[in-house]
C-alpha positions in Angstrom: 69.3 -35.1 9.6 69.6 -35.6 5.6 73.3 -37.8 6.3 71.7 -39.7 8.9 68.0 -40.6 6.8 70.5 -42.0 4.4 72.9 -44.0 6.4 69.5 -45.1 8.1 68.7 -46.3 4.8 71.7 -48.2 3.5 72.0 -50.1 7.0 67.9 -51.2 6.7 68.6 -52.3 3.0 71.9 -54.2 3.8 71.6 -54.9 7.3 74.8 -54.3 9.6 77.0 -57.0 8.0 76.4 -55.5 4.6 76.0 -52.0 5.3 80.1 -52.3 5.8 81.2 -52.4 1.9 79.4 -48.9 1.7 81.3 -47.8 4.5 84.0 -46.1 1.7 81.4 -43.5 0.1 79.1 -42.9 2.2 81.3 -40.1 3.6 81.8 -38.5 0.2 78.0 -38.6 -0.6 77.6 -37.0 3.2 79.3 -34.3 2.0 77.6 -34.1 -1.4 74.2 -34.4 0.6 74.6 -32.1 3.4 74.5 -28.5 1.4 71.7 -29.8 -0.8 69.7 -30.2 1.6 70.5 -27.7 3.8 69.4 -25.4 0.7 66.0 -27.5 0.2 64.8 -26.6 4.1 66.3 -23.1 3.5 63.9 -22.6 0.3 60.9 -24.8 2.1 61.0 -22.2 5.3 61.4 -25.7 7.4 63.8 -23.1 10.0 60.6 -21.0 10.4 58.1 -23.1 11.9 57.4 -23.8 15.8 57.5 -27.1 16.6 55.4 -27.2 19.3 52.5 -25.6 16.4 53.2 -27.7 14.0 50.7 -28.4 11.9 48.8 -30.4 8.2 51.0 -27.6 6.2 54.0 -27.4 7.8 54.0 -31.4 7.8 52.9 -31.6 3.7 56.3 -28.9 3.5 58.3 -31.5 4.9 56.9 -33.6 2.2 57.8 -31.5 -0.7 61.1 -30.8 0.6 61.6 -34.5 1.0 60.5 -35.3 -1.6 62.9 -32.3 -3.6 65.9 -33.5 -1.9 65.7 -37.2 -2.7 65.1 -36.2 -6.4 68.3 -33.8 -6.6 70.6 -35.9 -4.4 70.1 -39.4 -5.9 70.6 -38.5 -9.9 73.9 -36.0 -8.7 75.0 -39.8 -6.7 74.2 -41.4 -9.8 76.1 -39.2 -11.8 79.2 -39.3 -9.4 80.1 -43.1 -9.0 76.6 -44.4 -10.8 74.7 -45.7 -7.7 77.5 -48.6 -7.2 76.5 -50.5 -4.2 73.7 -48.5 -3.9 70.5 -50.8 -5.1 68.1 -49.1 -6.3 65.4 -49.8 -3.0 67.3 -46.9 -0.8 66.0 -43.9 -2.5 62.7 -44.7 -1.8 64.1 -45.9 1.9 65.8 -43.0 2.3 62.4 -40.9 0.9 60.7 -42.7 3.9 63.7 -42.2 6.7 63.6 -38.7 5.8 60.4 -37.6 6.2 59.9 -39.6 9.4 63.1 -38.0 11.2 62.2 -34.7 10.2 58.6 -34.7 11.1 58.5 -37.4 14.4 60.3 -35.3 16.6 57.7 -31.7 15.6 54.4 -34.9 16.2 56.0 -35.3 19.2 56.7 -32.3 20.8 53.5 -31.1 19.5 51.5 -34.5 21.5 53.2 -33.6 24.5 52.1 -29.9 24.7 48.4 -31.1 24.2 48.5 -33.8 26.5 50.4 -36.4 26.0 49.3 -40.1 24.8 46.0 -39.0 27.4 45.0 -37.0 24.4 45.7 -39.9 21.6 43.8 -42.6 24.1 40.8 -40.0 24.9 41.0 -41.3 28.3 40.9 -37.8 30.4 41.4 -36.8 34.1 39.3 -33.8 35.6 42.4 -30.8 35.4 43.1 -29.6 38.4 42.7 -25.4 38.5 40.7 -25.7 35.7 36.8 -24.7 35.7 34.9 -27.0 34.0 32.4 -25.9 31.0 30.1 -27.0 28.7 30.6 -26.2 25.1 28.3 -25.3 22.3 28.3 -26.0 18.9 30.1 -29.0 17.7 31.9 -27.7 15.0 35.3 -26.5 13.5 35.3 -23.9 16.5 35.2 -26.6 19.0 37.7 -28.8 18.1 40.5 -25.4 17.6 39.4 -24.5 21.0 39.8 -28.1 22.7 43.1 -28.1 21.0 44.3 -25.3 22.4 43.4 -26.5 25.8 44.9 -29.4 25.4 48.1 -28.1 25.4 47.5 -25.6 28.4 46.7 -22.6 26.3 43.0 -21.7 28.2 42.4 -23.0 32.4 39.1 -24.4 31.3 38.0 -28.3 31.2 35.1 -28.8 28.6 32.9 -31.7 30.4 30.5 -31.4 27.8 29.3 -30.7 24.2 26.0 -29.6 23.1 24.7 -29.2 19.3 21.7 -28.8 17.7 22.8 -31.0 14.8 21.5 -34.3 15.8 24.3 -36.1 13.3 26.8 -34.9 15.5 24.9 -36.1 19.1 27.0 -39.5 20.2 30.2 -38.1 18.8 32.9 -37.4 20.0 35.4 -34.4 19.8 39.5 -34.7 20.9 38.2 -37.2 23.7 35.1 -34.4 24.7 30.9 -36.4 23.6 28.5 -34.3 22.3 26.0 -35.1 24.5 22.9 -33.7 23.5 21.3 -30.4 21.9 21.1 -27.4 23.8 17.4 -27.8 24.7 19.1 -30.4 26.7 21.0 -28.1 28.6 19.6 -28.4 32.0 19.4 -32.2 32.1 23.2 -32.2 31.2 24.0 -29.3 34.2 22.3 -31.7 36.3 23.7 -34.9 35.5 27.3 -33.6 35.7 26.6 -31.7 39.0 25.6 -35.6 40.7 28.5 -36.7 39.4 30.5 -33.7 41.2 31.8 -31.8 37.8 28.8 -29.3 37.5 30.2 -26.3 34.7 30.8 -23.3 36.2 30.5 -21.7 32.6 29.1 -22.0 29.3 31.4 -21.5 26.1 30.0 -20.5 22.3 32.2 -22.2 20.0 30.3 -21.5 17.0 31.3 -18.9 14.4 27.8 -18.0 13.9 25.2 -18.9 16.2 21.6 -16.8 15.1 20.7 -14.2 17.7 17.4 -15.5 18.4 19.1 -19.3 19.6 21.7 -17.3 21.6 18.7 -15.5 23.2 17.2 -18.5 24.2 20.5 -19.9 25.4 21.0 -16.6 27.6 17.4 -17.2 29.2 18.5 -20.7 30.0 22.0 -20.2 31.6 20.7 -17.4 33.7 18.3 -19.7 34.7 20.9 -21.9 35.5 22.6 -19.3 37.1 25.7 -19.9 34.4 27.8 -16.6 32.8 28.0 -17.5 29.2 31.0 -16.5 27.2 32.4 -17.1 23.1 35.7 -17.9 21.4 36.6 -14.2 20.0 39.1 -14.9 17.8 39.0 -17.5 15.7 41.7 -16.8 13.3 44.2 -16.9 16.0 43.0 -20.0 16.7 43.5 -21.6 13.3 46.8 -20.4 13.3 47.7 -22.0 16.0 49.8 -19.4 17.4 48.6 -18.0 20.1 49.7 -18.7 23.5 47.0 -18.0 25.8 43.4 -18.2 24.4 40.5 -16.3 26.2 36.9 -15.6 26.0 35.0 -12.8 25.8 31.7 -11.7 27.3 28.4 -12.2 25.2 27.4 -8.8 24.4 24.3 -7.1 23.2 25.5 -6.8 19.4 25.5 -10.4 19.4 21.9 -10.6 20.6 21.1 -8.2 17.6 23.4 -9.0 14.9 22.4 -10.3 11.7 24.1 -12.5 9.0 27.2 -11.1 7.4 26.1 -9.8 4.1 27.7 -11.0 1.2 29.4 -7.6 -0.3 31.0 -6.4 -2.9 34.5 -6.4 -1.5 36.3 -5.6 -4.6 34.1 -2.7 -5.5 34.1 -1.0 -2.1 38.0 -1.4 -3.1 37.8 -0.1 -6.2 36.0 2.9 -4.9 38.8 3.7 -2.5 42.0 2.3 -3.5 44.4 4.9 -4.2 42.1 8.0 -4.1 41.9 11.0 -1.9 39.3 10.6 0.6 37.9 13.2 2.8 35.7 12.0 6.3 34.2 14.9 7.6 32.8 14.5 11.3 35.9 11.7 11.8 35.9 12.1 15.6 32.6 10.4 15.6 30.7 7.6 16.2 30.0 7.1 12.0 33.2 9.0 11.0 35.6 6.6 12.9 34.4 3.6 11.8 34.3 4.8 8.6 37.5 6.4 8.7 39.0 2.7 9.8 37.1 0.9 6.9 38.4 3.5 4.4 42.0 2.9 5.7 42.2 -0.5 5.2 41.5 -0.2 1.3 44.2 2.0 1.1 43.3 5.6 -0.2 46.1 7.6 -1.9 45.7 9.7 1.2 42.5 10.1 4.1 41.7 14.1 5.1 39.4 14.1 8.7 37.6 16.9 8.9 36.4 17.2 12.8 35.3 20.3 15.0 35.9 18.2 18.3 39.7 18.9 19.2 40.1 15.6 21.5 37.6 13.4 18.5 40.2 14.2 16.0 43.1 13.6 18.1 42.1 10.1 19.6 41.0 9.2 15.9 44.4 10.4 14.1 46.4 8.6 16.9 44.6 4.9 16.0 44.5 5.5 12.5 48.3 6.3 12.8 49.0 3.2 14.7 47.6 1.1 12.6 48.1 2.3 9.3 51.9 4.5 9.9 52.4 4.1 5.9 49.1 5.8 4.7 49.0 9.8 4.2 46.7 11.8 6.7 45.9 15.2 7.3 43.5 16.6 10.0 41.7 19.7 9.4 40.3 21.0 12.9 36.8 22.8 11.4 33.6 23.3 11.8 31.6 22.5 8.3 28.9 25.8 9.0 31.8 28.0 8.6 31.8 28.4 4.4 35.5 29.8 4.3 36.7 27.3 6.4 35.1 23.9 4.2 36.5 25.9 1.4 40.0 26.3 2.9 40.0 22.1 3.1 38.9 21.3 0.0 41.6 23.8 -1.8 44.2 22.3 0.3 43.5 18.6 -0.1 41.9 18.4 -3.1 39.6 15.4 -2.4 37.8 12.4 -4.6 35.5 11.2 -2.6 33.8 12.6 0.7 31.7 11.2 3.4 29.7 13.9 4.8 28.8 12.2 8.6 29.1 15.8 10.8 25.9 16.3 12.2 24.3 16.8 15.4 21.6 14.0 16.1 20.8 14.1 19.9 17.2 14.3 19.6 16.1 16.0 22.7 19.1 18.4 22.8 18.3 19.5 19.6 14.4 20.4 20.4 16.4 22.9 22.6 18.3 24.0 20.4 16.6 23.7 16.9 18.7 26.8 15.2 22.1 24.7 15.7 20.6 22.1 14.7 19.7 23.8 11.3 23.2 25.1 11.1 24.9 21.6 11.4 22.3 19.7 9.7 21.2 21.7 6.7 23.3 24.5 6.3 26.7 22.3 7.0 25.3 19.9 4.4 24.8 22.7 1.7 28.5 24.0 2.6 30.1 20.7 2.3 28.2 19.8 -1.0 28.6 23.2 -3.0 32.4 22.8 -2.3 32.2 19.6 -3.5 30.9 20.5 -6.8 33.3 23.9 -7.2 36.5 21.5 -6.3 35.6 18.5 -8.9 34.3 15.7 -6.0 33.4 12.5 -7.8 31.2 11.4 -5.4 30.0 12.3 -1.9 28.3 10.6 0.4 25.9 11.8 2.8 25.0 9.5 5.8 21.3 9.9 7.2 19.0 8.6 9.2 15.7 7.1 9.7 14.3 10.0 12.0 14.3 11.8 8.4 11.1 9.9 7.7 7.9 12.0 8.8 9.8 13.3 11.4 8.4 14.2 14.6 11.6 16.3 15.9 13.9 18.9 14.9 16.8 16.5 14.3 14.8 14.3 12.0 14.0 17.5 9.8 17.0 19.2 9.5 18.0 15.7 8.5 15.4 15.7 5.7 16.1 18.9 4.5 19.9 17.6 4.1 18.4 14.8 2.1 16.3 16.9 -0.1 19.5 19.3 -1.0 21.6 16.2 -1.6 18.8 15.1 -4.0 18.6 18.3 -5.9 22.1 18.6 -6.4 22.3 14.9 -7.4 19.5 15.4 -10.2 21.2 18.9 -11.3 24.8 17.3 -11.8 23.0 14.4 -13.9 22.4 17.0 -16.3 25.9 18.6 -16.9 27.9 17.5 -19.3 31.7 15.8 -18.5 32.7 15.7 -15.0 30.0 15.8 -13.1 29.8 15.2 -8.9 27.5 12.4 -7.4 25.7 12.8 -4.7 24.9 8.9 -2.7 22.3 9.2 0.3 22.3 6.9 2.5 19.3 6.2 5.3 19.6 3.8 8.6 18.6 3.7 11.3 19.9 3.3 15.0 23.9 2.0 15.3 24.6 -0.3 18.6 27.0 1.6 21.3 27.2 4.7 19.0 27.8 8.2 21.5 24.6 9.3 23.0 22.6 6.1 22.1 20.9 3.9 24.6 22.9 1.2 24.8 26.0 3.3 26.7 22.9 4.5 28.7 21.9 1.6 30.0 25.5 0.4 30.7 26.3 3.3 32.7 22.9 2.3 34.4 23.8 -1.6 35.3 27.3 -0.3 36.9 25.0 2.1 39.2 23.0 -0.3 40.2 19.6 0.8 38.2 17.5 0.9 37.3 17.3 0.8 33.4 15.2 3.8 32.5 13.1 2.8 29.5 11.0 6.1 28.1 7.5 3.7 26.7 6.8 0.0 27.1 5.8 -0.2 23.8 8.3 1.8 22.3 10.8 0.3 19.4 14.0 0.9 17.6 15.8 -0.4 14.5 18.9 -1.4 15.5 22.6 -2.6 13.4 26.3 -2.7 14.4 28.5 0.3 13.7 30.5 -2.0 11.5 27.8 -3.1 9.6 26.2 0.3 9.0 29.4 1.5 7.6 30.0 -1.5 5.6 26.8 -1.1 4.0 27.6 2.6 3.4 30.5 1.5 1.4 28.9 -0.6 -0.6 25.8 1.5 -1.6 28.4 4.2 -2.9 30.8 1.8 -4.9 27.7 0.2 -6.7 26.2 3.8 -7.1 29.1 4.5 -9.8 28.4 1.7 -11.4 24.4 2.8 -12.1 22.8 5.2 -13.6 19.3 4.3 -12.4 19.4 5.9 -8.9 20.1 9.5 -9.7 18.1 11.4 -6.5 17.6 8.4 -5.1 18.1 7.4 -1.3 19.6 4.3 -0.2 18.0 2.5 2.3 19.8 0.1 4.8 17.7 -3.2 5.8 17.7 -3.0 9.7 15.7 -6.2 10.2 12.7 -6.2 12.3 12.7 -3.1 14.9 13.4 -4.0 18.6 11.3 -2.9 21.6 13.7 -1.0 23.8 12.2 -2.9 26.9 13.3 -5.8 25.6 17.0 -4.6 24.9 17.2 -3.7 28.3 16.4 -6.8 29.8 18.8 -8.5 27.7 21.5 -6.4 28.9 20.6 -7.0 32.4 20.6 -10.9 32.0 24.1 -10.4 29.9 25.1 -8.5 33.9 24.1 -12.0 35.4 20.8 -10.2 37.0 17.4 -10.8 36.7 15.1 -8.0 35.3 12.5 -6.8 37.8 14.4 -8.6 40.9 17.7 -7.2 41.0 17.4 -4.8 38.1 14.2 -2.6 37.8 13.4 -0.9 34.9 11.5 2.3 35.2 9.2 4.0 32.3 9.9 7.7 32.3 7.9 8.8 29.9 8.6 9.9 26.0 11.0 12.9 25.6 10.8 15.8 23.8 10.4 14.8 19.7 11.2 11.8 20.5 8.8 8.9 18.5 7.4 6.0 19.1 8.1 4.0 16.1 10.7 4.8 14.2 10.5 4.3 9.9 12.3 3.6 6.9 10.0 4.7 4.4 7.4 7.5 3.8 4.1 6.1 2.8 4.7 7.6 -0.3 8.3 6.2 -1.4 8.4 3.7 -3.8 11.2 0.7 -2.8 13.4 -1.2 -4.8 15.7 -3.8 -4.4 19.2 -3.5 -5.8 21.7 -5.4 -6.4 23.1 -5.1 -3.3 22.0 -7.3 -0.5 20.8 -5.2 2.4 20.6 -1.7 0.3 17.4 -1.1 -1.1 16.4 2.4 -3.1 14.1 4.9 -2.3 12.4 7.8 -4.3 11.1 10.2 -1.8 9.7 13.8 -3.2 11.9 16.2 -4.8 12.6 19.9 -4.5 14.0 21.8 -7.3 17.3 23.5 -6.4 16.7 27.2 -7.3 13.6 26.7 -5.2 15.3 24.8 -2.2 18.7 27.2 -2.3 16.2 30.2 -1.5 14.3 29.0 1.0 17.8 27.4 2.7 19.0 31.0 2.6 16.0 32.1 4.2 16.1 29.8 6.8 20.3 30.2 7.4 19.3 33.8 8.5 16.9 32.8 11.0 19.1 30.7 12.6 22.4 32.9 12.5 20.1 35.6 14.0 18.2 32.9 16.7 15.1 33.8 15.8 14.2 30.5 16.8 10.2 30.9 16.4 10.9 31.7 12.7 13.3 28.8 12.4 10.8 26.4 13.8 7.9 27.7 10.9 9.8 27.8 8.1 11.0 24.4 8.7 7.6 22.8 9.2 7.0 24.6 5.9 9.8 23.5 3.9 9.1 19.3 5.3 5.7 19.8 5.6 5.8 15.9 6.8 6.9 17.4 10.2 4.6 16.9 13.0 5.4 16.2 16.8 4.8 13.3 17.9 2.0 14.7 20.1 0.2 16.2 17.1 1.2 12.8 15.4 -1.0 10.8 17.9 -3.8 13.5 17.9 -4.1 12.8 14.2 -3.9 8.8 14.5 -6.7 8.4 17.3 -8.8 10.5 15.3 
């Protein structure tokens, strides 16, 4: 391409007739110009590209490599028989040629997959196989998704675009108007259906559209009897590389989600990078995530610590997969069993641990409240002495809301682990040199987690119904696995970094708490159904220790902001350690011997904030 650009650019200088007396050289400098620039596209990674993608940066390296080319060949020519008949025009000529013979033919191929000069004229035909859509949101999204169906990468044809910006209303987007805002939803369904394109879909293009407007948007589509999908992946479409784009089903995390928070990446880093890191309860819904966070901010080595056989597998298999280049070991234990947790910890030596083993099915453990001390509390206590006799920096404890005058079993054994974690925390502040932190961290409900009510009430929809919802009235705080885990991360990197929160507990901001009836007709409308017509939901009644309201805070815990946004700190009551070690060993030999009655007292008596929830509503009516 280089020889011809700058025979191209002799004959446009001199014309035919004149372009003849050159005719001597022109092979020499041919020969001269062909390795240079065949080392230039070499270096510029010109080879690598796909044509049919290209795109602004592979176009501005074509410039640069141009531009590199023309600057070695013409001062080697000048040097080798001092530009004679060559006037001093052609190098920018050939500067010109160059880029337009390298780059013309990529424009070209590129126009044709997305539609030939249709798509450069706007002027656009119904496609035939396609289903026609509206889009919404006007933005960066839209315009990466119209290009990729332009050039047949997704069987949909976008009729319309609606945006709540009113500067972008009127305009228009690859040849598609933004017709109007999405309150005008229904007028546009209906003009286009008496023109005979009616939308058999609605598409989200926007990155981030708040949960409350997609709420409202879900009410209006099924009311238009619509299904409503969103762009997933929208750094596959910036690249450009994709070759078949789909969409994905609105789901109920979208409904819920909040803002991504701005975090600390570095720090959460910091925290991991090149350290051992133990997860213990790995297999579940807490551990895995965690355990795929931690992963991708590459520990030294990652220990999971799980008693399921089939958690631990299925985990090790997808961390393996993705990460084959980190170190893993599995330990198969059960963190009750002292011998065993100290077995791990001499063997792996660990930095940091996450401590999320626990057992946290509320009605199942009102059933079976000693296990529930044995996991809870007594598996906390193992896992955080060891940390202290094997040098742990830090360890993490994950908790949850249902610690907070708990009305259940769960919730107490829960706040029992806290108070030990606290203790210890407050003890190690004392010591002198290395001494092992100890980062609580409280939230509340995690969307899809095992046993939670949003697999429920999926399970429910593919029967048929109905949605069995325990209390009209009854709420939840709810947050994305990811998020919760992300959060986690955080709190215990900025928790080195202060001194101030020594038996402290961190508190995740969940937002405002959902009611449960609400979640469930959202899911139903996400099914395409109607609540109450085709779906019924059915109150059944609260279970056993279960609450009405969930909470954050004790009435008595003072709240402060850090400087993390989303973590706050708490400073609940404390428990002197000598005090709370006896009473834990008092209470580990009720349970081992299941004398349940004696389990139950001394637990009420130890978080003397326990009441059921019964007992709980006695007390507030009177």
């Amino acid at each position: 391409m280089a020889p011809v650009a700058f025979i191209a650019a002799l004959m446009l200088r001199y014309g035919l007739v004149g372009y003849e007396k050159t005719s001597g050289f022109w092979l020499e400098a041919s020969a001269m110009l062909v390795p240079i620039a065949a080392g230039v596209f070499f270096l510029s990674g010109l080879h690598r590209g796909v044509w049919r993608y290209v795109s602004m940066r592979d176009l501005s390296a074509i410039l640069r490599a141009a531009v590199l080319v023309v600057l070695i060949f013409f001062p080697l020519l000048f040097a080798y028989n001092r530009l004679e008949d060559v006037p001093r025009t052609v190098p920018f000529i050939n500067l010109f040629v160059l880029i337009a013979l390298l780059a013309g033919p990529r424009l070209l191929l590129r126009l044709a997959a997305e539609g030939g000069v249709g798509a450069l004229t706007g002027r656009r035909r119904p496609l035939p196989g396609h289903v026609p859509v509206i889009l919404v949101g006007a933005g960066r999204g839209a315009e990466l998704f119209l290009r990729e169906i332009d050039r047949g990468a997704a069987p949909y044809d976008p009729v319309a675009i609606l945006d709540d910006d009113s500067g972008q209303i009127g305009r228009t987007i690859r040849g598609r108007k933004v017709v109007g805002s999405l309150a005008d939803l229904g007028d546009v369904v209906e003009t286009l259906g008496a023109r005979g394109r009616r939308p058999q879909r609605v598409i989200v293009t926007r990155r981030r559209l708040e949960p409350d407007m997609l709420r409202d948007l879900l009410q209006r589509t099924q009311d238009l009897a619509l299904p409503i999908s969103r762009v997933p992946d929208f750094s596959a479409l910036e690249s450009g590389v994709t070759d078949r784009v789909t969409v994905r089903e609105i789901d109920v995390s979208d409904l819920l989600g909040r803002p991504q928070k701005a975090l600390d990446r570095d720090a959460m880093r910091g925290l991991i990078s090149g350290r051992r890191v133990l997860v213990t309860g790995a297999g579940g819904s807490i551990g895995s995530e965690l355990v795929r966070q931690i992963a991708a901010l590459a520990p030294a080595s990652l220990a999971l610590l799980e008693l399921s056989e089939f958690a631990l597998y299925t985990i090790e298999q997808e961390t393996g997969e993705s990460y084959p280049e980190l170190e893993r070991r599995m330990y198969l234990a059960d963190v009750r069993d002292a011998e065993r947790v100290a077995n791990v910890f001499a063997d792996f030596h660990p930095e940091i641990v996450f401590h999320a083993a626990a057992l946290k099915h509320v009605p199942l453990m009102e059933h079976n409240p000693d296990e529930a001390v044995l996991t809870n509390v007594i598996g906390t206590r193992r896992v955080a002495d060891a940390c202290i006799r094997h040098d742990v920096d830090v360890m993490v404890l994950v908790s949850s809301d249902k610690a907070v005058n708990p009305a259940n079993v769960m919730g107490a054994t829960k706040r029992l682990a806290e108070a030990y974690a606290q203790s210890q925390d407050i003890d190690q502040s004392r010591e002198s040199g290395r001494a092992t932190r100890f980062v609580t961290v409280r939230f509340g409900n995690v969307l899809g987690s095992t046993g939670s009510v949003v697999p429920l009430f999926q399970r429910q929809l593919a029967q048929g119904g109905p949605l069995t919802v325990t209390h009209p009235d009854i709420t939840r705080y709810f947050m994305t696995i990811r998020e919760a885990v992300e959060l986690v991360l955080a709190a215990a990197a900025g928790s080195r970094l202060r001194q101030d929160d020594t038996g402290r507990i961190h508190v995740l901001d969940m937002g405002e708490p959902v009611r449960i009836q609400d979640l469930a007709r959202m899911m139903i409308r996400l099914a395409g159904l109607t609540p109450d017509r085709d779906i019924r939901i059915e109150y059944v009644g609260l279970r056993p220790g279960e609450k009405l309201h969930e909470e954050l805070l004790h009435s008595s815990e003072k709240l402060d902001q850090t400087d993390i946004e989303g973590v706050m700190l708490a400073s609940p009551r404390v428990v002197e350690r000598q005090i709370l070690t006896r009473a834990l060993d008092e209470l580990a030999g009720h349970a081992r011997a299941r004398r349940t009655d004696r389990t139950l007292t001394l637990l009420r008596e130890l978080v003397p904030e326990y009441k059921e929830e019964t007992e709980r509503q006695r007390h507030a009516s009177s």
